[in-house]
Structures are given as C-alpha cells and as structure tokens.
Backbone as a ProteinNet text record, in pm:
[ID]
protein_1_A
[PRIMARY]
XXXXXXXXXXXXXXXXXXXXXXXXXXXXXXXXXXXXXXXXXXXXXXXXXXXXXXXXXXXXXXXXXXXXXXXXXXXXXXXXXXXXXXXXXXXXXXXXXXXXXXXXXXXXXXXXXXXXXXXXXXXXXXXXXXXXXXXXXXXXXXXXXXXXXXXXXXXXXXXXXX
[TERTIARY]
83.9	0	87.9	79.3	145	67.8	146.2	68.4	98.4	20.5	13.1	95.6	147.3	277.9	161.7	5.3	-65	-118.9	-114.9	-200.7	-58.5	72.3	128.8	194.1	144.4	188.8	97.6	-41.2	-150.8	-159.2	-87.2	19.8	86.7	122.8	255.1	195.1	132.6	26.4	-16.3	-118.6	-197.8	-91.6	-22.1	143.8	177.8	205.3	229.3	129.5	34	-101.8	-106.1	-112.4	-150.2	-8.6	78.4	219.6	227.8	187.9	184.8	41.4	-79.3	-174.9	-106.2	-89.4	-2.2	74.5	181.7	208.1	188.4	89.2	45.1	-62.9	-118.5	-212.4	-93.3	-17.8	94.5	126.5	179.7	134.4	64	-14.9	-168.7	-241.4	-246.9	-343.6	-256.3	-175.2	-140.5	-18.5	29.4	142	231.1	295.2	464.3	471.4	617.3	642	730.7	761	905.3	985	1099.6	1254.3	1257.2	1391.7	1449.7	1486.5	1542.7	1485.1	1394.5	1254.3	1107	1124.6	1099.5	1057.4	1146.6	1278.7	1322.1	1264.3	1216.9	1185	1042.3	959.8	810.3	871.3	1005.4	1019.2	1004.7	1099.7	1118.5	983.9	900.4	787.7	677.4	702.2	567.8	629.6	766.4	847.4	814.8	799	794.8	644.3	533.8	412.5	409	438.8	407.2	477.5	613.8	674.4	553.8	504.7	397.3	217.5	219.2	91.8	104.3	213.7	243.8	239	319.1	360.7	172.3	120.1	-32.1	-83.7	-112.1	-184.8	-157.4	12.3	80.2	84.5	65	92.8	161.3	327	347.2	353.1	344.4	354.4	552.4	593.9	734.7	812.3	856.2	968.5	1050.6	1131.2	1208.8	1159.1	1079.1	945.3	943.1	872.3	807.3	965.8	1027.8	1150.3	1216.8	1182.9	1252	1178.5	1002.7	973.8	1019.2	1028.6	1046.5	1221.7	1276.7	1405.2	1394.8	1291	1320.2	1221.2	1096.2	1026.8	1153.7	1204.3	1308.4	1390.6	1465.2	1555.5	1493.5	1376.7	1273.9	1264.1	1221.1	1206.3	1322.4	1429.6	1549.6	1591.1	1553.7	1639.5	1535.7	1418.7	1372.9	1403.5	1459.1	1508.8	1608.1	1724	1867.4	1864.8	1760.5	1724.7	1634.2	1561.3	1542.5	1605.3	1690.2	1828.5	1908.7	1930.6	2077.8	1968.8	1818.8	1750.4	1774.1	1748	1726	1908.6	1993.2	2116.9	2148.1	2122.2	2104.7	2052.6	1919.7	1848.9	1909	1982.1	2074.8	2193.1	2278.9	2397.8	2391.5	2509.7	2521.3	2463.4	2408.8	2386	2508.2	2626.3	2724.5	2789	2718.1	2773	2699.7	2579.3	2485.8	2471.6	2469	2495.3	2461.2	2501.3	2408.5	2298.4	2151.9	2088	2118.5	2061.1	2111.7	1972.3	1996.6	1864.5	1753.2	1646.6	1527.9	1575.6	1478.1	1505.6	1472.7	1362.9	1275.5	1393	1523	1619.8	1753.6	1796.1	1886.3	1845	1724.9	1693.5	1699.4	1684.9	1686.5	1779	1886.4	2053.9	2159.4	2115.7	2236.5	2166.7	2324.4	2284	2228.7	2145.5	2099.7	2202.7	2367.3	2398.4	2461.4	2479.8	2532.6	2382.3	2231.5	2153	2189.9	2137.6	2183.2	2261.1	2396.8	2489.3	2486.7	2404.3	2378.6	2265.9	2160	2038.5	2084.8	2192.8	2173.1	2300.9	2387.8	2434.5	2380.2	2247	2124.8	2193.4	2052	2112.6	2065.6	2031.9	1997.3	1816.1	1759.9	1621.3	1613.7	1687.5	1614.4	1709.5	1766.5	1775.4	1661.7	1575.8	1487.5	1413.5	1316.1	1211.5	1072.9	962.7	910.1	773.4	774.8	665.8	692.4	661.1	708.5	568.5	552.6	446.8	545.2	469	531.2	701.7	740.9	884.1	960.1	904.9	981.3	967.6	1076.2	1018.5	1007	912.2	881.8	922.5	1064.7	1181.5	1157.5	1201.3	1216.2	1095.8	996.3	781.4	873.4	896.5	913.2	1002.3	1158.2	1203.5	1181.7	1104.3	992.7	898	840.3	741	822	978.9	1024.9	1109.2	1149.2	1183.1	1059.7	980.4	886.9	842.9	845.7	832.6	916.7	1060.2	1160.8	1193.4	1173.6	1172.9	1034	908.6	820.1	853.5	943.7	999.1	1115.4	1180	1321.1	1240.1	1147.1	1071.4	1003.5	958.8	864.7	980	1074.8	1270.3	1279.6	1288.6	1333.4	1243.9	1149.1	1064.7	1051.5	987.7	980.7	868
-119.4	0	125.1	193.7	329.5	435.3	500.9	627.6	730.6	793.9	929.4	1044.7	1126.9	1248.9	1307.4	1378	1437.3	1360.1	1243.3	1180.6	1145.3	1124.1	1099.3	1234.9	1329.3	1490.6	1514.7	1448.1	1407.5	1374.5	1226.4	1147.8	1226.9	1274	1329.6	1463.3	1568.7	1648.1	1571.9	1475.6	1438.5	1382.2	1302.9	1255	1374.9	1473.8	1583.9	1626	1634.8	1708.5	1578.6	1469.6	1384.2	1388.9	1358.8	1405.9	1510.6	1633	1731.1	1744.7	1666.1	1679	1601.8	1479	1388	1436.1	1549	1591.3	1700.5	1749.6	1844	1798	1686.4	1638	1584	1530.3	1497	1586.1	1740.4	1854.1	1888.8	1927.4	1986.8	1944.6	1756.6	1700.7	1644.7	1574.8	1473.2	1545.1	1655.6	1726.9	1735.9	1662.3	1639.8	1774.6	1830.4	1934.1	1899.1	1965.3	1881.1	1943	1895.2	1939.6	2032.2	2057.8	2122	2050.9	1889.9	1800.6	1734.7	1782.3	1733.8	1863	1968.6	2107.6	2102.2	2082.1	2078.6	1992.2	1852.6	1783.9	1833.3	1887	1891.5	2003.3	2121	2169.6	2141.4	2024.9	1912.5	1899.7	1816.1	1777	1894.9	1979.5	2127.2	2150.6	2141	2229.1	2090.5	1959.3	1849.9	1900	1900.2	1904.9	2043.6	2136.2	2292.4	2271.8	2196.8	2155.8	2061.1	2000.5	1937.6	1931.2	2042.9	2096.9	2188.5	2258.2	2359	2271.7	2198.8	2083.9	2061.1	1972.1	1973.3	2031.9	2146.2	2228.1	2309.1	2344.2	2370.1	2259.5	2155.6	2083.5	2067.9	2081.1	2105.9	1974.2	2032.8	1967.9	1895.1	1984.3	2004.4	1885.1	1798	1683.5	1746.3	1824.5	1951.9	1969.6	2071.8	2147.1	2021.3	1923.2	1790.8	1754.5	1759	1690.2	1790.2	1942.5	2038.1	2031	2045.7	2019.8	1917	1764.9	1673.6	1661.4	1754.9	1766.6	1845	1967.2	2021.1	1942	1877.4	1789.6	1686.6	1648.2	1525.1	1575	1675.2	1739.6	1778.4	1831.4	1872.3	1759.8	1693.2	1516.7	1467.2	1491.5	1421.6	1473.1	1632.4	1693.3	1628.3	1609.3	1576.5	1386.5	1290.4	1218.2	1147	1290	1314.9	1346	1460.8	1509.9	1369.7	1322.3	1167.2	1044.3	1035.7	934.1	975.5	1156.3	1178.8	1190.5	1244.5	1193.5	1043.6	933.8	808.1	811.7	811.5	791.2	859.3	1003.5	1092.4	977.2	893	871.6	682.4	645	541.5	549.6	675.7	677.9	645.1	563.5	575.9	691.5	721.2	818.5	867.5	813	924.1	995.3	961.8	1035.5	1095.9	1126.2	1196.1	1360.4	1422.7	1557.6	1642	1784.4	1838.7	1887.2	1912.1	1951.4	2169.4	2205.5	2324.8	2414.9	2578.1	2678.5	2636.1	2649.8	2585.2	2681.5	2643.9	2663.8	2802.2	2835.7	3027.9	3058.6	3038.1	3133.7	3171.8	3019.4	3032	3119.8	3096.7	3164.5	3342.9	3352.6	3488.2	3549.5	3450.7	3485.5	3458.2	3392.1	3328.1	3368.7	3375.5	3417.1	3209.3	3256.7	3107.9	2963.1	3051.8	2882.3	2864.8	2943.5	2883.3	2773.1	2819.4	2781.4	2583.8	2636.2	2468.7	2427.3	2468.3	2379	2334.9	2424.9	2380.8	2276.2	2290.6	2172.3	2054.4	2063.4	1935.4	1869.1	1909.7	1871.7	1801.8	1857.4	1777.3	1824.2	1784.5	1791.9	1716.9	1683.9	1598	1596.7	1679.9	1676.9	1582	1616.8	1518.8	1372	1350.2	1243.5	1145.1	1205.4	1120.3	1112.8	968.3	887.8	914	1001.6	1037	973.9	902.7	823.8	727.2	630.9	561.9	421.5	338.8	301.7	124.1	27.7	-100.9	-163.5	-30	-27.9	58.9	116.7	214	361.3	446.8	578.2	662.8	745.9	866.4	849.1	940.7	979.2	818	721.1	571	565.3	590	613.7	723.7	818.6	929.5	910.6	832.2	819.3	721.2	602.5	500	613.9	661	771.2	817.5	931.3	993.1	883.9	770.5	701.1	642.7	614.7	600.6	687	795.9	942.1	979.4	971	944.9	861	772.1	652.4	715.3	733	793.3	925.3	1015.8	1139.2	1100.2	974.6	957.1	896.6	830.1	707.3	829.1	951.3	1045	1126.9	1176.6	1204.7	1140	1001.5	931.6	855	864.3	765.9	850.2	785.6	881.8	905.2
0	0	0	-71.4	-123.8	-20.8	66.7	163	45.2	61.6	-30	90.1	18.9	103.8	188.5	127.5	200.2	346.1	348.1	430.1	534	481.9	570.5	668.5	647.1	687	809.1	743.2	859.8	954.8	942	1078	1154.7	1055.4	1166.7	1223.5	1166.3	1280	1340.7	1340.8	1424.2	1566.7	1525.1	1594.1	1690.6	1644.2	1722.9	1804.7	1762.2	1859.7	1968.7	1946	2054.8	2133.7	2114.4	2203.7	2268.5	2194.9	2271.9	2415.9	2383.2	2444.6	2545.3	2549.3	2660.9	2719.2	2688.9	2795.7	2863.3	2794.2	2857.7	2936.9	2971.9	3028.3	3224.9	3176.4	3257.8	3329	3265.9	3364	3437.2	3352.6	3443.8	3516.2	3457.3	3551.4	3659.6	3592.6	3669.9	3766.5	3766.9	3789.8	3830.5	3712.4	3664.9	3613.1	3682.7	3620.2	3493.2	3373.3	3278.4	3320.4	3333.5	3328.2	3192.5	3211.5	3069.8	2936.4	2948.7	2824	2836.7	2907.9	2864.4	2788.5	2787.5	2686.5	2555	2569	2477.2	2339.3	2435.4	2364.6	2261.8	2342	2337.7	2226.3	2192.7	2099.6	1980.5	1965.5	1851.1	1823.8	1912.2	1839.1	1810.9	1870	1785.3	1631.7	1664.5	1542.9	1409.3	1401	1351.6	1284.4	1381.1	1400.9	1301.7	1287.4	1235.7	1098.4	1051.3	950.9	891.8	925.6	853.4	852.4	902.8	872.8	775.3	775	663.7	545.8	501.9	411.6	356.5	508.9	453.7	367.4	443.2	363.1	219.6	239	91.6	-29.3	7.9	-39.1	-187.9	-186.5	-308.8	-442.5	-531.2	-631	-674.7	-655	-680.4	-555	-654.9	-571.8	-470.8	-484.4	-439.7	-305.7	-287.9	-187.1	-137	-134.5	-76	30.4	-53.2	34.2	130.1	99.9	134.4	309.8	283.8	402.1	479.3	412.1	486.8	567.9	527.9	604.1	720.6	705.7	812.8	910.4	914.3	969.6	1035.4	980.1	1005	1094.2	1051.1	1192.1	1277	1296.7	1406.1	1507.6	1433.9	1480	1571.1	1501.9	1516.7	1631.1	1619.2	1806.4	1871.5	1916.7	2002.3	2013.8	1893	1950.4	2029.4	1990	2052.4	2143.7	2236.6	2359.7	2425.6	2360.5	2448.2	2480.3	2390.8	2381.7	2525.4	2520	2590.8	2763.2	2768.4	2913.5	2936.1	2818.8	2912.4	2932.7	2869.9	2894.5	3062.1	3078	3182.3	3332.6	3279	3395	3446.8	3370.6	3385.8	3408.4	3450.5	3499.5	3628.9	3678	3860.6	3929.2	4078.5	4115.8	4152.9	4150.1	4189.8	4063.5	3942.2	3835.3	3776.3	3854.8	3786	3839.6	3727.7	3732.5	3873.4	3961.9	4024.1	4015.5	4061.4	3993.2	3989.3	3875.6	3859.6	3864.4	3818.6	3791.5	3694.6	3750.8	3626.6	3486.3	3399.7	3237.4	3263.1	3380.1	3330.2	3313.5	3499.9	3527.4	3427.7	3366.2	3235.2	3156	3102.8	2958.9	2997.9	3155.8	3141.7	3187	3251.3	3326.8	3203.5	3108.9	3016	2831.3	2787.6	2623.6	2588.1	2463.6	2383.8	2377.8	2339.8	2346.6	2501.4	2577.4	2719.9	2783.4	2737.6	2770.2	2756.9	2550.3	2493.3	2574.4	2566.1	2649.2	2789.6	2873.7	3007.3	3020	2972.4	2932.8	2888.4	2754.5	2692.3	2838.5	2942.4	2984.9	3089.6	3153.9	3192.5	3344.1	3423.5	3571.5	3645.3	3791.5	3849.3	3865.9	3848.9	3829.1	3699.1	3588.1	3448.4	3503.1	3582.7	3630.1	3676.5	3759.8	3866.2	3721	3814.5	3743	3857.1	3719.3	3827	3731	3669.6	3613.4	3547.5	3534.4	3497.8	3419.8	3333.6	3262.1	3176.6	3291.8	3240.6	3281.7	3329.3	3472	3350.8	3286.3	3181	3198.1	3221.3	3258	3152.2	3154.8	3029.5	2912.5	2963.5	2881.3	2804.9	2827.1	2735.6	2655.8	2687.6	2595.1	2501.6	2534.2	2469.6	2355.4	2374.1	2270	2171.8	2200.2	2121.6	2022	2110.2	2012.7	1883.8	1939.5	1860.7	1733.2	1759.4	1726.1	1585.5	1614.3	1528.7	1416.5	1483.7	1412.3	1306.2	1391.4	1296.1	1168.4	1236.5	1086.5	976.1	1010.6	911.3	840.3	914.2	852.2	757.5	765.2	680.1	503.4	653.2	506.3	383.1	464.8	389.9	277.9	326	291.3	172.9	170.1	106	-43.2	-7.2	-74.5	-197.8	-357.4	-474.6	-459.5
[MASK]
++++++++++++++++++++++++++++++++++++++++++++++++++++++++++++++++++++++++++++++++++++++++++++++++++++++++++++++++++++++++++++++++++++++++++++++++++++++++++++++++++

C-alpha cells in the first residue's frame, strides 16, 4: 500500500497534537512538572508538528518542496530524539555520576545568552535524572524516545521515498 505524502503529513500532525496533548495532560493534571529536556523535547515535536501541517496544507507539487519540508520535519524530529536518547542515557547513569541539579530553564533563559543555555540543558542535571513516572517499569523519557523514534523513521521514510 502506497501512503500518499498528504495523508502521511496528517500522521505526523496528528502525531504531534496527541504528544503534545499527553504531555500536557501529565502537567496539568497529573502534575509532573518537565525538566528542561522534557521542553526541549516537546520543541522538537511542535516544530515536527508545524513543519507538517504547513507541508499539509501547501501541499506542493514540486519533488524539491516535498523533500525540502520533509528535512526540516526530520531534523525537528530528530532533536527531540537526541534530547530523548541523551535523558534516558542521563536517567541510567550511577547516582554518583549523575549531574548536580542546577537553575530551572525560566532562570537560564533569562541569566544566560541562547547557546550557554543549549549547552547547560543538553548537559542535563539531576532533576532530568529522577524517574518520576514511569508506565510497564519504563520511565517517560524511554515512551518518549519510542514515540520519537517512530516518528523518525516515518519522517526519513517520507525524505526518502519517490
């Protein structure tokens, strides 16, 4: 069965809206606050999600365009599966090698220029350490990079395919 480019752009909004509703449901209701690679992550996937609603609705004709979106969809994708890779890695180190915890994300973003931020986040701290939910003895972060993981492979397959 051949997916058509429009319907698979669909997926992947729809992909995004339900990811994003989940954790925003995890917040609010259930109230987990995210760390700084939960947001990062939830970046990736709006930015994935907005790359292919655009795509949707433009829907170009042009091989070019089609692929042009699907790269930036794909890297969108891709940071948020690198930021879930480097949490579960983060939440499986020894506790004596696991980072201190440091200033939440508000205080960086408004004490520090953009890349001291990146670099302090993706270095992670002892908050994106703990396991504070966990579903089948698997925590979040591990759901999360399954998701992005999946996502991923449909953004390469969408990349790639004629």
């Amino acid at each position: 069965m051949q997916l058509n480019y429009r319907l698979v752009n669909a997926l992947l909004v729809l992909a995004s809206i339900v990811g994003i509703a989940f954790a925003l449901y995890l917040e609010h209701v259930q109230g987990l606050n995210p760390c700084p690679l939960c947001v990062f992550q939830r970046v990736g996937l709006i930015a994935m999600g907005l790359v292919a609603l655009i795509a949707l609705i433009h829907h170009p004709k042009k091989r070019w365009a089609r692929r042009g979106y699907s790269v930036f969809s794909t890297l969108a994708i891709g940071w948020s599966f690198g930021v879930a890779a480097r949490h579960v890695w983060l939440q499986h180190l020894p506790p004596d090698k696991v980072p201190a915890c440091g200033p939440g994300l508000d205080y960086l973003v408004e004490a520090l220029p953009f890349k001291q931020v990146l670099s302090q986040v993706l270095t992670g701290s002892g908050e994106c350490a703990t396991i504070d939910w966990s579903f089948l003895g698997q925590s979040l972060p591990f759901w999360s990079l399954l998701f992005f993981t999946g996502l991923l492979l449909l953004n390469l397959w969408q990349l790639i395919r004629k």
